[in-house]
N, C-alpha and C positions, 0 to 999 in steps of 0.2 A: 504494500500500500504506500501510496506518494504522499512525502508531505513538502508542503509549498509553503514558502515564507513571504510574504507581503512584502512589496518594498514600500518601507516607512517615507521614503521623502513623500512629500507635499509642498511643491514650491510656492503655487501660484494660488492655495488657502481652497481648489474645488474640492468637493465631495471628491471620496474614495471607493465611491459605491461601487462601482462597475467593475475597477483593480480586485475588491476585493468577490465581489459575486462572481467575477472568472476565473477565481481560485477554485471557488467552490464547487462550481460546474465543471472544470477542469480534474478534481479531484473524484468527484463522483463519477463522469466518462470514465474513469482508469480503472471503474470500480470501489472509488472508497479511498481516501486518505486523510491526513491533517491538515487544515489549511493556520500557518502561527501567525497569528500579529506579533509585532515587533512591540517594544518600547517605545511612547508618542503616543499622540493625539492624533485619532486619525478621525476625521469626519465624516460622517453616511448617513444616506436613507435607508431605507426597508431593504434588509439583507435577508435572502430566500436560503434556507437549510435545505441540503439533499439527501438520500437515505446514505448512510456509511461514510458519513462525512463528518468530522468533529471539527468543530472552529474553539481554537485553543488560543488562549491571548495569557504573551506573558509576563511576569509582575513588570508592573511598570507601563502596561499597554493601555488604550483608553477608547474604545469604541463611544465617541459623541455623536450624536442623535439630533441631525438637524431639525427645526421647525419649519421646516419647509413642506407642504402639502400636499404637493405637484411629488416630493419622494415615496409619497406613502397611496401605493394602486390601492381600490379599493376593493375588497376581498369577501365572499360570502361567509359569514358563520355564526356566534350566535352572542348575544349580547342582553346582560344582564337575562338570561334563561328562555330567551324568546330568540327565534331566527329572523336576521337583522345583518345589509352590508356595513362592514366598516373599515375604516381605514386601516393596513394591514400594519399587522404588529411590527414591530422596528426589527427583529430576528422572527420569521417565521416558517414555517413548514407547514406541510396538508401532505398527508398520505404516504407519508415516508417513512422508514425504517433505519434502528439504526443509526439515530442522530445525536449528537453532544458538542454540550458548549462548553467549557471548562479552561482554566488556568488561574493566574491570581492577578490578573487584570481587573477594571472596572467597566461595565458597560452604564449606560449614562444615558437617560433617555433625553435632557434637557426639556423635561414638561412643564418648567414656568411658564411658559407661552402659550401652551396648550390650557392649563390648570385657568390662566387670567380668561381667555376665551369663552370656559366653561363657567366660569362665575361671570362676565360682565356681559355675555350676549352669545347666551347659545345658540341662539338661533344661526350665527355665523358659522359652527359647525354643521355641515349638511349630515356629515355620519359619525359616531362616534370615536373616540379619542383612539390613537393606538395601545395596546399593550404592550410592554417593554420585551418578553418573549411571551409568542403566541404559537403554542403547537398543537395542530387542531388532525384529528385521526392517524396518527402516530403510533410505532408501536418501537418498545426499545428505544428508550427516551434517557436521556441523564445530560444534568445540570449540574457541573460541581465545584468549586473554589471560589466562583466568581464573585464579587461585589456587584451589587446593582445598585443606582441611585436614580432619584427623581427620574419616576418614573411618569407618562405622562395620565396612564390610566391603571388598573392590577398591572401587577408588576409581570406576574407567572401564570400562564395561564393555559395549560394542559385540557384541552377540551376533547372528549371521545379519544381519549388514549390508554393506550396499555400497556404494563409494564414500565414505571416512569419511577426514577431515584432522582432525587432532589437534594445533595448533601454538602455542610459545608460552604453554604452561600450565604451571604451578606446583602440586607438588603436594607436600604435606607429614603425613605423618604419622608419630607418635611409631614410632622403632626397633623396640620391645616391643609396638607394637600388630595384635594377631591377625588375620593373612589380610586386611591393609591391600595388596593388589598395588597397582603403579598405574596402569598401560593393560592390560586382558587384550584382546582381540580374540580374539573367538571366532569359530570359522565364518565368516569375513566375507572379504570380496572387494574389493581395491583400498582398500588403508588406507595411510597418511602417516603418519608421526607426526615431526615435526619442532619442532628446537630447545626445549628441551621441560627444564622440572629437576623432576628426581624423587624423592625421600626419605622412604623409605615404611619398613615392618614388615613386609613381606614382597618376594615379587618383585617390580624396578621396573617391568619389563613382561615381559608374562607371554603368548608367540603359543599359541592353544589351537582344538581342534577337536574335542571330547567325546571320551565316552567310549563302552566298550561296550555300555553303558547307554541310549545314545542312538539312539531308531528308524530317525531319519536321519543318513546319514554324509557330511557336507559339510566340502568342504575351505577350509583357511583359508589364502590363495595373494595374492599379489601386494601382499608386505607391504615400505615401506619405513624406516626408522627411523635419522634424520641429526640431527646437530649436537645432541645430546642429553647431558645431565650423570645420572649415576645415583649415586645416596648409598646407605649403608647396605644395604639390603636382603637378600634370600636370596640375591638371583639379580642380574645388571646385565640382560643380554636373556637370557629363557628359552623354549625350546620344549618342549612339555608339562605334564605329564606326561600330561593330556588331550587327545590325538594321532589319535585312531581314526578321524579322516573325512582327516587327511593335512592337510601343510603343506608349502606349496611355493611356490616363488618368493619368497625374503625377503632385502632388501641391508640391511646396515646397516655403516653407515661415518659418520666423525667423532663421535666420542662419547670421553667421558670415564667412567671408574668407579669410584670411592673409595670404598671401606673395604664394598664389594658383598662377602656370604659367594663366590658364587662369580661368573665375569665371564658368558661365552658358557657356556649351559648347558642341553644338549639332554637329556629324563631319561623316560624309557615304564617298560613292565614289559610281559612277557608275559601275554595275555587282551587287549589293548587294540587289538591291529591298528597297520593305517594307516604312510603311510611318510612320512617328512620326508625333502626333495631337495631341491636346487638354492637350496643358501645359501651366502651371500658376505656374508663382515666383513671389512672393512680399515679402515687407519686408526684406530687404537683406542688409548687409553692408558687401564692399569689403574694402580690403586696401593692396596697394601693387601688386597689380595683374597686369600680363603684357596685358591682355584685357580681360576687364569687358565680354563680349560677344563675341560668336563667332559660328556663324551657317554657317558652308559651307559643300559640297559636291562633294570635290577634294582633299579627306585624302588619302596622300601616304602612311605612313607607312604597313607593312605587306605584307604577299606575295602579288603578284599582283599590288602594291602601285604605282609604278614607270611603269605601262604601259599606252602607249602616252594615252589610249582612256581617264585615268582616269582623267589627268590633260588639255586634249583638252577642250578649250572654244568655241568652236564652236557648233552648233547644231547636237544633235544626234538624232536618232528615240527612242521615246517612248517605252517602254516593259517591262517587270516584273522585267526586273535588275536596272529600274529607281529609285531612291529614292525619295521621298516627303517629304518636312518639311509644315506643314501649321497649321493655328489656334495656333499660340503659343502669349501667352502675361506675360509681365516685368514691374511691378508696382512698386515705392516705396522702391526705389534699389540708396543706394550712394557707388562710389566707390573714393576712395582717393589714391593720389601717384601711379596714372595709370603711365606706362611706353609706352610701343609701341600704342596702338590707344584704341580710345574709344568703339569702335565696330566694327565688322566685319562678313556682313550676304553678304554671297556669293551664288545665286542657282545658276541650269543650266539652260542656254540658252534655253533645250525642256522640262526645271521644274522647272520653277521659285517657290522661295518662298515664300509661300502665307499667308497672314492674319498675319502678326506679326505687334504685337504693342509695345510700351514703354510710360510709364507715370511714371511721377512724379519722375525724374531720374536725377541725381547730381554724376558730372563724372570731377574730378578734375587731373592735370596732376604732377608727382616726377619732381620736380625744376632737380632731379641729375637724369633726365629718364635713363636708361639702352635701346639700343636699341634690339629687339626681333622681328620676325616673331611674327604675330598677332594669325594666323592659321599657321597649320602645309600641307603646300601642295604645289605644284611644282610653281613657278613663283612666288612666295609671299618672297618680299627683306624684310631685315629687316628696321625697322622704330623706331623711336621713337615720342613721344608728337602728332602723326595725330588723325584726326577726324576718322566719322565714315567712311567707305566703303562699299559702297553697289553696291550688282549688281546682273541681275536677278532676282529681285525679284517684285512679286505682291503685291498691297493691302498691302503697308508699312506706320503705321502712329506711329509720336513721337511727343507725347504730353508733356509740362508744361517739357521739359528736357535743363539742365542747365551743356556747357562744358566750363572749365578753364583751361588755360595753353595750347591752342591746337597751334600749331604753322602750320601754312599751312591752308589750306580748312577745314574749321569744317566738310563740307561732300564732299567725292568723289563719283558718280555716277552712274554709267552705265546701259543702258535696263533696268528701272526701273522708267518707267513714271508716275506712281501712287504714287509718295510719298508724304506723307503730315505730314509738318512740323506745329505745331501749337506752339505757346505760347515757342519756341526756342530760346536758347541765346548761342553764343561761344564767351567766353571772354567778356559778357556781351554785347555784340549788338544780338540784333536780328534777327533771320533769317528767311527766308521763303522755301516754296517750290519747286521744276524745276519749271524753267520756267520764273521763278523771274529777274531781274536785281539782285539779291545775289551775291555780289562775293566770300562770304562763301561758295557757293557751286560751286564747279567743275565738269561739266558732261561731259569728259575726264575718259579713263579708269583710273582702280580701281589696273589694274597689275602692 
């Protein structure tokens, strides 16, 4: 296999795009090789991945990210879970095999430009922003050593792929920067994502599987996500709120989360379908986080967000647009200088949430709490220092778990007669489960 080194000069400051994507094409005809960036700044548009081809950039290298428009073809595939053209991701691939990016360069999307666009007059973008890498029906996929920064939309964004490692990357973008996630994994099958720091503007990873919107409903399964640092963001690990082809089988254990709006954060709405199962976190330390937990199924944001059916607590009929969360458990999780509550697992009234557990859980409350919405969804005030909130849900047990700092009810209630508290302390007394003389527990709504 051939590998091909870039000539780094750039005299006269144009784009390198062409230099560089006849490496790549050049490398893939031979059947597969390396294409290296050198050390330098080298400038480009939308760089096309080929199967058996790795782009390797080495310390020192800098793939920059023009804002130029006219560099970015526009490309079929799917956006925020619905199918939708958009401007092709700054590294991209479709249907290839066999692709990687890796070395201890940085890639750079330079999305200030893009980000000011999207805040001051979206209507001047005609299709959505790029993604910084976009690999969309891919199979044998790896991303590894690289730094990414400012990027101008998600950063990572593995859509209907298979087999994809993620390890070892760095990815940075500004706090305040719009719909910066930074691994989503969409519809994809047997993903990794290991050892990995992330500090992004929005979720640091983001598990997803479209929307109702979407023809096909493919689930996104066999996900595992270790030794990972998450900063900032909406979210530390999130499932959905684009759920409708189903997510199942996801472990994520040894991970760190600072100053994450919220930590493990599962969120649908009714019309989407689709079920999330069989999830396990342990090992986790939070610190900073406005709530440790948060599984509900009354996410407004996004088209549609704000119609009465999504945010009605009332019973609705069963049917393919229902969501289910069930079979999820939380081991061996401390979170520190919590702000608004300690937890917050909301189902619906005709789908309740089922089989979720917690053990071995130490959830401490910021002396100077901020208060915040727990969840993001219509009827949710802000709060600060509350317990858990529950409601709707089936088959809920919390084992050997220990809150300090709660001010009010360690737990609020409702439709949720199956819960069982074991081995329980808020503010060190102990508590039990409905039904108790507890006056830790309020069985009084949760709204």
């Amino acid at each position: 296999m051939p590998t091909i080194a870039i000539d780094a000069t750039q005299t006269d400051g144009a784009p390198a795009t062409e230099t560089i994507q006849a490496a790549i094409d050049a490398a893939s005809a031979a059947g597969g090789g390396t294409v290296v960036v050198p050390p330098g700044t080298h400038r480009v548009g939308s760089l096309r991945l080929r199967s058996h081809v790795e782009l390797h950039l080495e310390m020192g290298a800098r793939l920059q990210f023009v804002a130029d428009r006219d560099q970015y073809p526009v490309v079929d595939a799917r956006w925020e879970g619905a199918p939708a053209q958009i401007y092709a991701p700054c590294i991209y691939a479709h249907g290839e095999t066999n692709v990687a990016i890796t070395g201890f360069g940085v890639i750079d999307g330079q999305g200030r430009p893009w980000w000011n666009a999207f805040r001051d007059d979206r209507a001047s973008l005609p299709y959505p922003r790029p993604t910084l890498i976009g690999l969309h029906e891919c199979t044998q996929v790896t991303v590894r050593d690289v730094t990414l920064r400012d990027s101008p939309s998600w950063t990572v964004h593995p859509l209907l792929c298979e087999d994809v490692t993620i390890h070892n990357v760095r990815i940075f973008n500004p706090a305040d920067s719009p719909n910066t996630d930074g691994i989503d994994p969409e519809s994809c099958r047997n993903v990794r994502i290991s050892d990995c720091h992330i500090d992004v503007g929005d979720d640091c990873i983001a598990i997803k599987a479209g929307t109702q919107a979407t023809p096909e409903r493919v689930p996104c399964e066999n996900i595992t996500i270790t030794n990972c640092t998450m900063v900032h963001g909406h979210g530390g690990v999130v499932i959905g709120s684009e759920m409708s082809g189903g997510v199942r089988n996801v472990v994520i254990t040894g991970c760190v989360f600072q100053g994450t709006d919220r930590g493990i954060r599962i969120k649908s709405r009714r019309g989407r379908g689709g079920v999330v199962e069989d999830v396990r976190v342990s090992n986790v330390v939070m610190d900073g986080v406005l709530c440790p937990f948060v599984f509900h199924q009354y996410y407004f944001c996004g088209p549609g967000g704000k119609d009465p059916i999504v945010h009605d607590r009332n019973p609705q009929p069963v049917d393919e647009g229902t969501p289910l969360f069930r079979r999820i458990h939380l081991a061996h999780i401390t979170a520190r200088n919590v702000h608004a509550a300690a937890g917050y697992f909301y189902g619906l009234p005709e789908q309740p949430l089922e089989e979720i557990t917690l053990d071995d859980v130490s959830i401490s409350f910021a002396k100077d709490a901020v208060p915040g919405m727990p969840a993001m969804a219509t009827g949710v005030p802000d709060m600060a220092r509350a317990g858990f909130l529950i409601a709707f849900a089936s088959d809920v047990e919390l084992s050997r778990v220990r809150i300090v700092g709660c001010e009010g009810p360690g737990f609020q209630v409702e439709q949720s007669p199956s819960l069982r508290l074991r081995d329980v302390r808020v503010n060190g007394a102990a508590k039990h489960g409905p039904g108790s003389d507890d006056a830790a527990i309020d069985h009084g709504s949760t709204r």
